[in-house]
N, C-alpha and C positions, 0 to 999 in steps of 0.2 A: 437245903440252903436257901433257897427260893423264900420258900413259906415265912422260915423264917426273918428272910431279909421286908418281906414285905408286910409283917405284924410289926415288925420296928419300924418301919418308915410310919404305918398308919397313926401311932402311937406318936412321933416325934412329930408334931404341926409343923415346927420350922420347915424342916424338911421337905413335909409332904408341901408345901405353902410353896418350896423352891422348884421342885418339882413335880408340877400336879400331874403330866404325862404320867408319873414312873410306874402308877402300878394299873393302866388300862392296861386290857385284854385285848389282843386282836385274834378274832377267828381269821384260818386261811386253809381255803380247800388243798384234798390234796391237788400235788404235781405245781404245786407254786414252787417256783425258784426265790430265795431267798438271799442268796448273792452267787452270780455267774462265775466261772474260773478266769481270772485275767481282771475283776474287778478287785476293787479298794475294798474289803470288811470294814463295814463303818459302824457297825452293830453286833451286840452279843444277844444272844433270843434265848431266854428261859422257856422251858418247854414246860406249858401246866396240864395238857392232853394232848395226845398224839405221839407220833412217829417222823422224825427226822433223818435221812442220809446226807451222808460227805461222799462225794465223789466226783473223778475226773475223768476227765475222756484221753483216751490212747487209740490214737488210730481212726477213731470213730466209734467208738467202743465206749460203753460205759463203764469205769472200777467204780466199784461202791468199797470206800474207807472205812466205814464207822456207820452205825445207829445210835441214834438219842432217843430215849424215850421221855417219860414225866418225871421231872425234878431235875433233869440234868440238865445243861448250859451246851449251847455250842455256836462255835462260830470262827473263824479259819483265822486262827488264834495269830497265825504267825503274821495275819494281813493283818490282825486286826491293831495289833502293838504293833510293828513296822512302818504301817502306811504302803506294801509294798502291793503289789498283784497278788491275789489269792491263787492257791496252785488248786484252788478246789469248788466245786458249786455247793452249795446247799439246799437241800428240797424236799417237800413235806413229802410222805408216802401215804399218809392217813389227815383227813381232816384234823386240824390243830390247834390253841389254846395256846399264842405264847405272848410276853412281854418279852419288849425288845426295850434294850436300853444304849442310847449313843455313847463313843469311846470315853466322850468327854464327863458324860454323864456318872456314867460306871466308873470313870477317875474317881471322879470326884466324890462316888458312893462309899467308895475303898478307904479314901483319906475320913469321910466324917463316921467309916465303921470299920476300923482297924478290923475287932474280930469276921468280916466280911472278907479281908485281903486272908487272911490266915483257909478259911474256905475256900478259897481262890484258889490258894496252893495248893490244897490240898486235891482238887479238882483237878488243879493242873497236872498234879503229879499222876493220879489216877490215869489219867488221860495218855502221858507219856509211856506208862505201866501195857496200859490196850495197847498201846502201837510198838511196842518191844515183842509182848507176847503176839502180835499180828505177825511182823518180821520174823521172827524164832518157826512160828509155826508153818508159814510157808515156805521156809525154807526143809525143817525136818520131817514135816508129816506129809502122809497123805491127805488128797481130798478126802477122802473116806476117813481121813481121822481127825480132819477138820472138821466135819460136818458131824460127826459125835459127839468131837467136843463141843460143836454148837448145841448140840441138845439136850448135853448136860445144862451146861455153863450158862446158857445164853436162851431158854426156853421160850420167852416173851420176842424173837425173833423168828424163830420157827412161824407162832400161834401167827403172828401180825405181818410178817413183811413176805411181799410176793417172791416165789422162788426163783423167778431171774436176776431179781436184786440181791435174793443169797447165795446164787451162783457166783454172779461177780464179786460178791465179798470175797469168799470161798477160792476163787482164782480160776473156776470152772465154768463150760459151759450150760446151760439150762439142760442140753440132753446129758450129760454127765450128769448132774444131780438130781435127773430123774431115773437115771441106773441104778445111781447109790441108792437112793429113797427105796429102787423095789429088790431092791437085795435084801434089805431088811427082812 
């Protein structure tokens, strides 16, 4: 979606002429926060390399929600259409490669590229899709068959993201998914 969004902008002058920000690159090391839980989403960050979490604190504790890797979009959707308090942080795990574009911005991309809002959704849908199967699967499975399923399903999380951040995906502690791991 990405890629594509930004071979038509370069393509359309008017555009790029209203927007000359939209398609810089910002490098950002990892462990940068990206938007705090309890802030405003003012921004959606396409992701061009790297590794991205969603997560909230419970307790004092970190949950990790979700991973974004390249190509995908993220950003705490429901802050970001609202205007309301984000219930989530976001933060790079891996040095990262993303454009960031403002709410106003990305409106107004939507309206001059109909076929962009139809990605949207589709994205969006995708997205609601992962947090059904998140919800299903902590409720029926075990860790141990979460953590398969992760290795099926989801392999480029294994290779890339540290094992305490797949623990908290997972619902587990770090010494639990290093029991599973040596069970194997």
């Amino acid at each position: 979606m990405l890629d594509k969004l930004i071979d038509k902008i370069k393509q359309d002058k008017t555009t790029l002429a209203k927007f000359p920000e939209i398609i810089q690159e910002r490098e950002i090391p990892a462990k940068t926060i990206l938007l705090n839980e309890g802030e405003i989403s003012k921004s959606i960050h396409f992701i061009k390399k790297g590794c991205l979490r969603m997560w909230f604190n419970k307790d004092g504790k970190d949950i990790t929600m979700q991973f974004f890797f390249e190509g995908q979009a993220v950003a705490s959707i429901d802050s970001f259409f609202s205007a309301e308090p984000s219930l989530f942080s976001i933060e790079s795990i891996e040095p990262c490669t993303i454009i960031s574009f403002s709410k106003a911005t990305f409106e107004e991309l939507l309206l001059i590229y109909p076929e962009l809002n139809e990605g949207f959704q589709k994205l969006m849908f995708q997205r609601f899709k992962n947090y059904a199967r998140l919800f299903l699967s902590r409720i029926k499975d075990s860790p141990k068959e979460r953590y398969e399923d992760l290795i099926i399903n989801h392999p480029d999380i294994i290779k890339r993201v540290p094992q305490h951040y797949i623990a908290s995906y997972l619902g587990i502690t770090p010494i639990s998914l290093s029991r599973i791991r040596n069970r194997k």
